[in-house]
C-alpha positions in Angstrom: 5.2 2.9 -14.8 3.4 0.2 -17.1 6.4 -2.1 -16.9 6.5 -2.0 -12.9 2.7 -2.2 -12.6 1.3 -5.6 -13.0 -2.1 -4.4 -12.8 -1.7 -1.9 -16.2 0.0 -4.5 -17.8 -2.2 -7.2 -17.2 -5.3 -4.8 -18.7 -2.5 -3.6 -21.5 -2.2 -7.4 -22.7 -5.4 -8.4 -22.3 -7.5 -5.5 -24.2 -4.5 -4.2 -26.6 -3.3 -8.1 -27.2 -5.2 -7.9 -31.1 -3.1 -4.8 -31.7 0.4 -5.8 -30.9 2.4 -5.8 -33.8 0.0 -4.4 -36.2 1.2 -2.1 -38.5 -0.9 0.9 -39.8 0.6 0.6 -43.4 3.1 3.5 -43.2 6.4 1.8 -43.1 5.9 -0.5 -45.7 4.7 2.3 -48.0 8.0 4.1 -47.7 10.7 3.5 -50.3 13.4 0.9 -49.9 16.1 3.3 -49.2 14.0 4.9 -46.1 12.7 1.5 -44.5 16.6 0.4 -44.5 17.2 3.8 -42.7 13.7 2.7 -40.2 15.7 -0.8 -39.5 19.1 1.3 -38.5 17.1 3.4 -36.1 15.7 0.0 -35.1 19.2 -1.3 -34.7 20.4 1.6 -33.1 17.4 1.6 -30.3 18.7 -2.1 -29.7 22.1 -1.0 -28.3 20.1 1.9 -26.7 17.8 -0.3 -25.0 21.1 -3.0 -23.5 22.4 0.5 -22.1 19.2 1.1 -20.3 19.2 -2.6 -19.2 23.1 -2.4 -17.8 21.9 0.7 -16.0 19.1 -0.7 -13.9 21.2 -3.6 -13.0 23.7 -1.1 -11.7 21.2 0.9 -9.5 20.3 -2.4 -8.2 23.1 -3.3 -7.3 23.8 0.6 -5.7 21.0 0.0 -4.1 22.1 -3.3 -2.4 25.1 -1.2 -1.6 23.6 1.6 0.3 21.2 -1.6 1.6 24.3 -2.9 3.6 25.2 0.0 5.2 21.4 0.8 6.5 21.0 -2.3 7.8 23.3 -1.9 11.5 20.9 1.1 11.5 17.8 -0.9 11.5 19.1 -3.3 13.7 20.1 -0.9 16.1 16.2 0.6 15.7 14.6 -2.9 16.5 16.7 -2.7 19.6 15.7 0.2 21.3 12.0 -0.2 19.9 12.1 -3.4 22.0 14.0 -2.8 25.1 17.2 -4.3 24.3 19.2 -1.0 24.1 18.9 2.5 24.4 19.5 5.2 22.1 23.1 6.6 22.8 23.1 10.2 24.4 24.3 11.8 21.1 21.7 9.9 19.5 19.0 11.6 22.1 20.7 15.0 21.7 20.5 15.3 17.6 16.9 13.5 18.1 15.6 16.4 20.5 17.3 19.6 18.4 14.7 18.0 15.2 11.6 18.5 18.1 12.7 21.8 19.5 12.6 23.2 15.6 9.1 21.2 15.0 7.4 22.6 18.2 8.4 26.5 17.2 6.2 25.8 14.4 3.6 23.9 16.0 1.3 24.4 19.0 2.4 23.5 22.4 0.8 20.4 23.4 0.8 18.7 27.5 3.7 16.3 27.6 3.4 13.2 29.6 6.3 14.0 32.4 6.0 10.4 33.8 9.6 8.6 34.0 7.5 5.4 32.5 10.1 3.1 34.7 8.2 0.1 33.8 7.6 0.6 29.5 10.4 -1.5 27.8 11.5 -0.2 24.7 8.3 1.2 22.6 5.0 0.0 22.8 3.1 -0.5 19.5 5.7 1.0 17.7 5.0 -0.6 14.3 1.6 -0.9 14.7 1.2 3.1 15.0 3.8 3.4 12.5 1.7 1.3 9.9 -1.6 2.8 11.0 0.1 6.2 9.9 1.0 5.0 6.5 -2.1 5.6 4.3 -2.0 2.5 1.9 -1.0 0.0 4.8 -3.7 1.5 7.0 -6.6 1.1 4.8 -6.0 -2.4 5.2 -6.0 -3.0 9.3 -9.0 -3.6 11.4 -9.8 -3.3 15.0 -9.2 -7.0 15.5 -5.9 -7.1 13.6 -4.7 -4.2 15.6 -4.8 -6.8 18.7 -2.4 -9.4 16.8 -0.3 -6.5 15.5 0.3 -5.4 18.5 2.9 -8.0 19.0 5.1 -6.9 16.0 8.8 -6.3 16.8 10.3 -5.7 13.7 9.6 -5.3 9.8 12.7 -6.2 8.1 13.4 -6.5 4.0 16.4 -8.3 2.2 17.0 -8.8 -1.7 17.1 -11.9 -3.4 19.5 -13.1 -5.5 17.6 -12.9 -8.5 15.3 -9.9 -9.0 13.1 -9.0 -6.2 13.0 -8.4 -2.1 11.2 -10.4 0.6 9.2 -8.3 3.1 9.7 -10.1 6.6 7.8 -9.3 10.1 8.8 -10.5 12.9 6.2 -11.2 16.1 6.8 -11.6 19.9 4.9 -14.9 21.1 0.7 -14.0 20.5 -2.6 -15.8 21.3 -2.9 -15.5 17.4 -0.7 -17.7 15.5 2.8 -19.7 16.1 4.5 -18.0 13.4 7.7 -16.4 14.6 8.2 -14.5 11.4 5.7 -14.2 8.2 7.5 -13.3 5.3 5.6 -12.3 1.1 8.6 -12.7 -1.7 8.2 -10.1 -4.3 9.4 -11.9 -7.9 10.7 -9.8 -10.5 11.0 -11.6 -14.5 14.6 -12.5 -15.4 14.5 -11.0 -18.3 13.9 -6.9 -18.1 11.1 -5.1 -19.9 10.9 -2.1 -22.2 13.3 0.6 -20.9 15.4 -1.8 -18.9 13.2 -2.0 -16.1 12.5 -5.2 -13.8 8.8 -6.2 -14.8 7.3 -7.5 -11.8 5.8 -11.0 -11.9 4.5 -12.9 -9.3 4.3 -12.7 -4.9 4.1 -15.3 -2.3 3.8 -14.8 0.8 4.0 -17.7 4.2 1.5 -19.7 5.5 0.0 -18.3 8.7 -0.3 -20.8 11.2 -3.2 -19.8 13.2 -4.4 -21.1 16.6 -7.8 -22.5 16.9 -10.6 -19.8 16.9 -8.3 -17.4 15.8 -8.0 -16.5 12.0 -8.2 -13.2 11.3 -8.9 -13.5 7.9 -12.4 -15.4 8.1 -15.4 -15.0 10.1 -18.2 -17.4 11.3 -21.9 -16.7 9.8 -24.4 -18.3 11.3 -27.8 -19.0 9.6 -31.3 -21.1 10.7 -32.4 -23.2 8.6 -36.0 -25.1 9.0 -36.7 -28.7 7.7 -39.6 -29.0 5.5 -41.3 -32.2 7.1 -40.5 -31.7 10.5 -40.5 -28.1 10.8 -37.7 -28.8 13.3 -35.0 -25.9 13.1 -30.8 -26.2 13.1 -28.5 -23.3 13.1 -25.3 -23.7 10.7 -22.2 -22.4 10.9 -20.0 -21.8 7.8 -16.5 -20.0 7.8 -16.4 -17.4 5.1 -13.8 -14.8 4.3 -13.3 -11.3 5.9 -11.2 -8.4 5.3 -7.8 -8.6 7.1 -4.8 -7.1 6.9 -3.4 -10.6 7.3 -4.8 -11.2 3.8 -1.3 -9.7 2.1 0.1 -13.1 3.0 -2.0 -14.3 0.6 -1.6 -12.3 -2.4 -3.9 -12.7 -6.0 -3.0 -14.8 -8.9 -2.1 -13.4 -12.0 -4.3 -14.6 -14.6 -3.7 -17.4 -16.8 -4.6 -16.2 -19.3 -7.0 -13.3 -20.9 -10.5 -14.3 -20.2 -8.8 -14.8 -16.8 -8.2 -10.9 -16.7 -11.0 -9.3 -14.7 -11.2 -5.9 -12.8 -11.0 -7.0 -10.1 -7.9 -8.9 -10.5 -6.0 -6.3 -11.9 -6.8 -3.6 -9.4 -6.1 -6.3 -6.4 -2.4 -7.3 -8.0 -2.4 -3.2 -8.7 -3.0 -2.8 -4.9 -1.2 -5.6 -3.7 2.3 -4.9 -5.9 1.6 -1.0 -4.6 1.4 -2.1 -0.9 4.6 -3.9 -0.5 5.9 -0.9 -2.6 5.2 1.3 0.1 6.4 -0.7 2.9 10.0 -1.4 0.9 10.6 2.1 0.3 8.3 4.3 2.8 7.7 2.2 6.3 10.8 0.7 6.5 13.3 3.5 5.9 11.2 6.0 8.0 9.7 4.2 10.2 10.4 6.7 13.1 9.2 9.2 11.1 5.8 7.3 10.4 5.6 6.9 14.4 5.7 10.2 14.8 3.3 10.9 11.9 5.8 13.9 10.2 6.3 11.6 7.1 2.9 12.6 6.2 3.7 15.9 5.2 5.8 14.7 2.7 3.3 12.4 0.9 1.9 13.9 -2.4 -1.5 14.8 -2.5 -1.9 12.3 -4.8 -1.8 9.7 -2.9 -5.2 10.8 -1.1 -8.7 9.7 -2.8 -9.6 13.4 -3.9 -13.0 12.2 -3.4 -13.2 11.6 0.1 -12.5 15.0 0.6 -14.7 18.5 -0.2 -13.7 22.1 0.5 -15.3 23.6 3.3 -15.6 26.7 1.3 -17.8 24.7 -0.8 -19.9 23.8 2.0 -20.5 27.3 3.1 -21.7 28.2 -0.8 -23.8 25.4 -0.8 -25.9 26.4 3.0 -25.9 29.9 1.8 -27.3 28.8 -1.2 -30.0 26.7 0.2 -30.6 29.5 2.7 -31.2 31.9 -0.8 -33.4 29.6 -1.9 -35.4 29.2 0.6 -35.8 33.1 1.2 -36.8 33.2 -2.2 -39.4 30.5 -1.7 -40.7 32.6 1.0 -40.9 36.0 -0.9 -43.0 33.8 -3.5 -45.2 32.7 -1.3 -45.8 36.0 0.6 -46.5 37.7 -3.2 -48.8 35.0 -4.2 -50.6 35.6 -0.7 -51.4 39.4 -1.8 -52.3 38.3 -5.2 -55.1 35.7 -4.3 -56.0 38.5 -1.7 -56.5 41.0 -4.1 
């Protein structure tokens, strides 16, 4: 987890730097004859650790495998979600026996019986997809949703060194030109401890917006009043805004370690776990996102335990205030009778 996470490794280096390599005495307290046994464990743990490195490289390459043989699937996807094809009748039939065994266990709800002669493919397929994904939602606004309307595809493709480009693909917009907007996950040559790729760097394509219509910055205005005059001007100044456009343009890893900041570490956290997501969870199930059933498999975890509070709690806490203020009541009844007496 530390060497995938750029974030935790960041913080690692930068607050555990003055401790790396330190030893605590131990070892070289220990007689000749056991530190020669300590550098055959370290020996051995070498050849343990090229073993660990030669497996990752062959999941990787399993996993370009199996990459091969899912992609005629995806491209078959991206046709019917855009009206180039349709689903073959088999295709329909296996499709329908998974929602006849979903709606015995859920409530009947009204389905929309018109033919829809005029819809071509799926409308906002990828944008409902990504609104049901919890880490890529949190990022998309109302006004995005208008410019990610126009998405036809999210595709993904390995590189020939270590990493994967994330690529979506957009019908012609009032947005921007861009056909496709890609952001290049890099990977270090070299693996980390336990043979796993350490993840260093992303870059993503410049978004060629039309004029008036950046999604990532907003206009402010603000009146300001000259002192001699007392004349009055508004100015307008173009300052950043939330976006989920802003992927494009992911953080910089710091330079170096007065460089490493909060902030930066948990944006390069959230921004490594975001394309993350869409590698392994959007573009896989996409369908299943759609249709929101992929959310019943996400862990708990993955919710803010904070944002949420037991009803039951609730309840305790209004019967509780109710208690109290019954009690409050007695009191002041009792003290009534007292100053009467």
């Amino acid at each position: 987890m530390f060497a995938q996470n750029p974030a935790l490794m960041s913080m690692m280096e930068a607050k555990l730097g003055r401790l790396v390599g330190r030893s605590s005495g131990y070892v070289e307290s220990l007689p000749a004859s056991v530190r020669r046994r300590v550098a055959g464990l370290k020996g051995i743990q070498k050849e343990h650790s090229k073993l660990e490195a030669e497996f990752q490289e062959e999941v990787l390459q399993l996993e370009k495998k199996y990459f091969a043989k899912f992609t005629p699937l995806y491209e078959k996807r991206a046709k019917v979600v855009n009206g180039a094809t349709e689903p073959t009748d088999e295709e329909v039939k296996v499709g329908e026996e998974d929602e006849e065994d979903e709606e015995d266990d859920a409530p009947a709800e009204e389905k929309n019986e018109d033919a829809g002669e005029g819809v071509k493919g799926i409308p906002e397929f990828w944008l409902s997809a990504m609104k049901n994904q919890v880490s890529v939602a949190e990022m998309i606004t109302d006004k995005d949703e208008l410019a990610l309307k126009h998405l036809t595809d999210i595709r993904m493709e390995y590189l020939d060194r270590p990493g994967f480009r994330l690529i979506f693909e957009f019908a012609e917009n009032e947005y921007f030109t861009n056909k496709t907007i890609s952001k290049t996950y890099f990977y270090q040559e070299e693996s980390g401890y336990g043979g796993d790729f350490i993840y260093d760097h992303a870059e993503g394509d410049k978004i060629d917006w039309k004029t008036g219509k950046d999604l990532t910055v907003k206009i402010e205005s603000k009146k300001q009043r000259n002192k001699n005059t007392k004349q009055t001007r508004v100015v307008k100044k173009t300052v950043p805004t939330a976006s989920f456009f802003n992927f494009f343009s992911p953080p910089k890893p710091p330079q170096d370690d007065d460089d490493a900041t909060t902030d930066i570490e948990e944006r390069l956290e959230l921004d490594y776990q975001l394309g993350e997501d869409i590698k392994e969870k959007l573009i896989p199930r996409a369908i299943d996102w759609f249709t929101g059933e992929a959310l019943q498999f996400e862990s708990l975890d993955d919710f803010d335990e904070g944002e949420f509070e037991d009803e039951d709690d609730e309840e305790d806490d209004d019967l509780s205030e109710r208690d109290e203020d019954d009690d409050e009541s007695d009191e002041g009844v009792s003290l009534s009778h007292s100053s009467a007496n």
